[in-house]
Backbone bond lengths (Angstrom), bond angles and torsions (degrees), N, CA, C in turn:
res aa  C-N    CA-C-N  psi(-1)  N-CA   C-N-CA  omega(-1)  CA-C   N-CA-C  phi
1 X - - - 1.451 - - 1.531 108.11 -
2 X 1.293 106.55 142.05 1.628 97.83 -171.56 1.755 113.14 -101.07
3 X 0.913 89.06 160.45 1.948 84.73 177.90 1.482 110.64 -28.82
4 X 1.274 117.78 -53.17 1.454 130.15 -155.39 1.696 113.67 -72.34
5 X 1.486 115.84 -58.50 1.443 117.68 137.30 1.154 126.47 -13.56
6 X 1.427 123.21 -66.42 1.312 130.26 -163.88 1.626 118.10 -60.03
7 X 1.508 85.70 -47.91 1.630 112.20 -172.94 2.139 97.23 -53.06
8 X 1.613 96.11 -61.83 1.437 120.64 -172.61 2.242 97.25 -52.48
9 X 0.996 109.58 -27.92 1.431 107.75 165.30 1.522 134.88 -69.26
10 X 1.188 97.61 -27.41 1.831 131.95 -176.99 1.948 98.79 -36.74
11 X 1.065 112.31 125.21 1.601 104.24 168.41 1.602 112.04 -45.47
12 X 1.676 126.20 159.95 1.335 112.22 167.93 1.257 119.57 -49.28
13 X 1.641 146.19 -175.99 1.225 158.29 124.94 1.507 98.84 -41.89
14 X 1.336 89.87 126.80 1.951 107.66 177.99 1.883 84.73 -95.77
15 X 1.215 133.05 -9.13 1.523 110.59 -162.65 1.836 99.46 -78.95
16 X 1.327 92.63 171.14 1.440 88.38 -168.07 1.646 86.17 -149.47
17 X 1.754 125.53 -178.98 1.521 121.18 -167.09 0.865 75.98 -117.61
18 X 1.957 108.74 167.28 1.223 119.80 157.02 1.055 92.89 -165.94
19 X 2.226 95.11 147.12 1.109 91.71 -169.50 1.665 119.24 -117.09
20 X 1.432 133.03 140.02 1.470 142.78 -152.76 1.075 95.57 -121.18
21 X 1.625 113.52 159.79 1.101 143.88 164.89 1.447 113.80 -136.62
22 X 1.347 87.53 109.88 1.887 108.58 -162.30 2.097 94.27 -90.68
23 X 1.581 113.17 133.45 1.359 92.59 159.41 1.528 91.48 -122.89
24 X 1.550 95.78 142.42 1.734 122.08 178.33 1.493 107.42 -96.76
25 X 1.434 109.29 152.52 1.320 139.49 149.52 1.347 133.07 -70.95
26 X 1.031 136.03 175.46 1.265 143.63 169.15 1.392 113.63 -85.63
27 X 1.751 115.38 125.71 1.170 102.56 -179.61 1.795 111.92 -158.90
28 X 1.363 107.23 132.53 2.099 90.01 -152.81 1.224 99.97 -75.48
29 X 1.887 100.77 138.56 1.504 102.54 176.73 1.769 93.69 101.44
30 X 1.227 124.30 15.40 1.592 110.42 -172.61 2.183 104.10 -115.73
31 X 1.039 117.36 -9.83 1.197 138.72 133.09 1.590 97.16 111.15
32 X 1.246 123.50 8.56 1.271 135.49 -165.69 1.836 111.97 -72.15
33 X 1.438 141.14 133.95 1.307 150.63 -144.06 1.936 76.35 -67.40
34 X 1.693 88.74 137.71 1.631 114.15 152.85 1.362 106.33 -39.41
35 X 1.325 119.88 148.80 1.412 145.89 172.29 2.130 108.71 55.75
36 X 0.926 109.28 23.79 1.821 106.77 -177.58 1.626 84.29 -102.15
37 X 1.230 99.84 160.72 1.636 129.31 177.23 1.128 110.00 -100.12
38 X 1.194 122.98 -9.24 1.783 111.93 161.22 1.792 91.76 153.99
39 X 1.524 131.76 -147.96 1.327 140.56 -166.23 1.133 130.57 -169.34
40 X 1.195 156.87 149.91 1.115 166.84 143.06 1.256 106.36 -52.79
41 X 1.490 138.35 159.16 1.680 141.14 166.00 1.729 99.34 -160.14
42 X 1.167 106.54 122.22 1.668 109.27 161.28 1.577 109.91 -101.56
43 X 1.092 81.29 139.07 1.891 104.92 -159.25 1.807 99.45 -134.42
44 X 1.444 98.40 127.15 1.192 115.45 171.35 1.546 126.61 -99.26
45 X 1.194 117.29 71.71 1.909 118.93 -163.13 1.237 107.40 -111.35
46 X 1.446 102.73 143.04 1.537 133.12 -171.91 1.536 100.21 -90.60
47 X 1.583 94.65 140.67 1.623 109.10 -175.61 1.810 105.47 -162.60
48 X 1.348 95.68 148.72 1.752 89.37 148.78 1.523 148.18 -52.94
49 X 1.660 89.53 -36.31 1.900 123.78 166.30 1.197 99.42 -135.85
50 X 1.247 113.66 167.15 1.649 143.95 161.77 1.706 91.69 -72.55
51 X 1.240 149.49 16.34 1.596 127.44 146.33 1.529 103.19 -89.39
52 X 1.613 116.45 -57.68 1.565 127.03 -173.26 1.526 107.93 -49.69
53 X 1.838 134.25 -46.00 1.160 137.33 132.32 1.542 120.37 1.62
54 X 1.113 95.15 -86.83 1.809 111.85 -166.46 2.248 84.65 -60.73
55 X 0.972 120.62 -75.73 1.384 117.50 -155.11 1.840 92.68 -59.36
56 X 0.872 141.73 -10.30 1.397 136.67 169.93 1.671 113.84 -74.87
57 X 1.610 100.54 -43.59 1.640 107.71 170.08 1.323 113.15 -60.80
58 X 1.283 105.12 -73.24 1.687 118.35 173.42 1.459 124.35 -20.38
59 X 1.459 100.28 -42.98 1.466 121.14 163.83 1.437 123.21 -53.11
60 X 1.480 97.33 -48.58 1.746 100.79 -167.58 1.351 97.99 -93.57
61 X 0.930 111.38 -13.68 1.865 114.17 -165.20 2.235 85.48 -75.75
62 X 1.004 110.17 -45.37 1.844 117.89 -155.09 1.895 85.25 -66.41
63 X 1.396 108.65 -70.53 1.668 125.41 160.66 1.453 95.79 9.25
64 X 1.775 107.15 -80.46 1.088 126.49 -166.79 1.876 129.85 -70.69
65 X 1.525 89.76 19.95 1.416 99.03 -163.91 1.284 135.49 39.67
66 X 1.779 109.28 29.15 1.286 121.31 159.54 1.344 121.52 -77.19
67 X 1.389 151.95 145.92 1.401 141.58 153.83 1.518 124.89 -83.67
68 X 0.929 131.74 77.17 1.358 148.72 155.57 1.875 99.74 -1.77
69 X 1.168 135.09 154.62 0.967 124.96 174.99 1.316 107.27 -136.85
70 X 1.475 99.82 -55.73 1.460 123.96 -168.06 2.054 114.90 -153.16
71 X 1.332 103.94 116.29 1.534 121.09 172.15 1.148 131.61 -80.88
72 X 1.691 126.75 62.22 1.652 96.34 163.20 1.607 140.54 -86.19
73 X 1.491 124.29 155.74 1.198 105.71 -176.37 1.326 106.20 -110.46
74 X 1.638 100.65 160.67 1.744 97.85 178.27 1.480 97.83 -120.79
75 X 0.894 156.02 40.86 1.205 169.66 97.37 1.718 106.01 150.09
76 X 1.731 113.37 -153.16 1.238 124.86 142.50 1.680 151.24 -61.59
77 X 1.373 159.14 177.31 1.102 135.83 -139.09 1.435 71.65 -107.78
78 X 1.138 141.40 -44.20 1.601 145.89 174.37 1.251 113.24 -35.28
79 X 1.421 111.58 -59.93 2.148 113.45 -168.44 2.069 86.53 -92.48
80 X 1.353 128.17 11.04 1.303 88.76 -158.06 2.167 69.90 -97.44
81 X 1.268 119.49 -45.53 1.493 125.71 161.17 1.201 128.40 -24.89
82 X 1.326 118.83 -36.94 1.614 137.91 174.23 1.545 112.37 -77.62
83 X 1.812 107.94 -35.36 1.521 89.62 154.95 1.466 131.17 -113.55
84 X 1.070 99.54 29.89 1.623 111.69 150.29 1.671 110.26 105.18
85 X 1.415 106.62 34.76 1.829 104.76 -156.78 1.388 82.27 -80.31
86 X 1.548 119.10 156.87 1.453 119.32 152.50 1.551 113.52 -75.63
87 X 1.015 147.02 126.52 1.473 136.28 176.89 1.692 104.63 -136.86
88 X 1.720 91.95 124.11 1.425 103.73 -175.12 1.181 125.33 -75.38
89 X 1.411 122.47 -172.91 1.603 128.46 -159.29 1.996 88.46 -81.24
90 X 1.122 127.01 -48.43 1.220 144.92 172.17 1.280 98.78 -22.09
91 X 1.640 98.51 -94.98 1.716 118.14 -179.20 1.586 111.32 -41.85
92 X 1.508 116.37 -33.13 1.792 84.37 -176.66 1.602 103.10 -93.15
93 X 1.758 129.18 6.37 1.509 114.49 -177.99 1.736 85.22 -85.66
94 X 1.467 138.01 -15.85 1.441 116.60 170.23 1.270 114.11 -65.36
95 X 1.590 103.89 -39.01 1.790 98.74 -174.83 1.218 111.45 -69.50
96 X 1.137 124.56 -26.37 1.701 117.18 172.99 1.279 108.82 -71.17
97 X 1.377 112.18 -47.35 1.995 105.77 175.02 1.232 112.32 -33.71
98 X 1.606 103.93 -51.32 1.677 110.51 -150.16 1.812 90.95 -65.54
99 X 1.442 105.78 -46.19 1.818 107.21 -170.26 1.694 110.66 -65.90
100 X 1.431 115.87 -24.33 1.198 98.83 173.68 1.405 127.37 -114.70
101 X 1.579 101.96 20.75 1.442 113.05 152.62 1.336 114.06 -109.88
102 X 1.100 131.71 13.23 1.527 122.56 -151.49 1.501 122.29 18.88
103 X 1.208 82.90 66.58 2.166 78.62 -170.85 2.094 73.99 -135.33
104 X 2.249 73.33 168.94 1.438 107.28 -177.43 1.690 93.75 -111.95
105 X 1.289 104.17 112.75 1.753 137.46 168.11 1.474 103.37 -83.34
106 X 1.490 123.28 130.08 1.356 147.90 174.90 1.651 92.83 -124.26
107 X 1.789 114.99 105.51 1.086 103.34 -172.97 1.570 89.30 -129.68
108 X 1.156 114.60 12.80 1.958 101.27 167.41 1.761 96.95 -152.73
109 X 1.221 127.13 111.17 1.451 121.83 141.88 1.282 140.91 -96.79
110 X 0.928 120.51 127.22 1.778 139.87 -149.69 2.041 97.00 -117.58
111 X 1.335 114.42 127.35 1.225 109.32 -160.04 1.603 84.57 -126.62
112 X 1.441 122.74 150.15 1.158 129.48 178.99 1.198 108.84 -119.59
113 X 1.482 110.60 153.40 1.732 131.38 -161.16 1.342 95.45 -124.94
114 X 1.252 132.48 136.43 1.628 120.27 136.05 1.546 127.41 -47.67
């Protein structure tokens, strides 16, 4: 059997996207506009669950000398459809990025002001 076969035998990918809304802190070196108090970021990351997800972001988000503060999730492109989100042609070619790179996508940051 040759590499290629083998690979092509492989069970599917159990990972699945999900999508979070990370709010950040302030942190020097995190690249966020002068004078904001920190940000919001929706992030589309690939996981087995929505915990392995979030600790994969969290990860890259710290990497990135962002401070993570707080994680919520809004589920998969599946339960997020089931409750009725509109989600554009845009947003699902990220969720496929994110699933067929296994990477964590930051595709909106929202910076807060007093």
């Amino acid at each position: 059997m040759t590499q290629h076969s083998a690979r092509d035998a492989r069970k599917p990918s159990r990972q699945k996207v999900y999508t979070l809304l990370v709010e950040a802190g302030r942190k020097t070196g995190d690249g966020l506009p002068e004078g904001c108090t920190g940000a919001a970021l929706l992030v589309y990351a690939s996981g087995v669950d929505e915990a392995e997800a979030v600790r994969e972001t969290v990860a890259v988000l710290k990497q990135a000398d962002i401070a993570p503060l707080d994680v919520t999730g809004h589920g998969t492109l599946s339960e997020r459809e089931a409750e009725g989100h509109e989600i554009s042609m845009e947003e699902r070619a990220l969720m496929q990025r994110a699933l067929d790179e296994n990477a964590v996508i930051v595709s909106q940051v929202t910076p807060f002001f007093d």
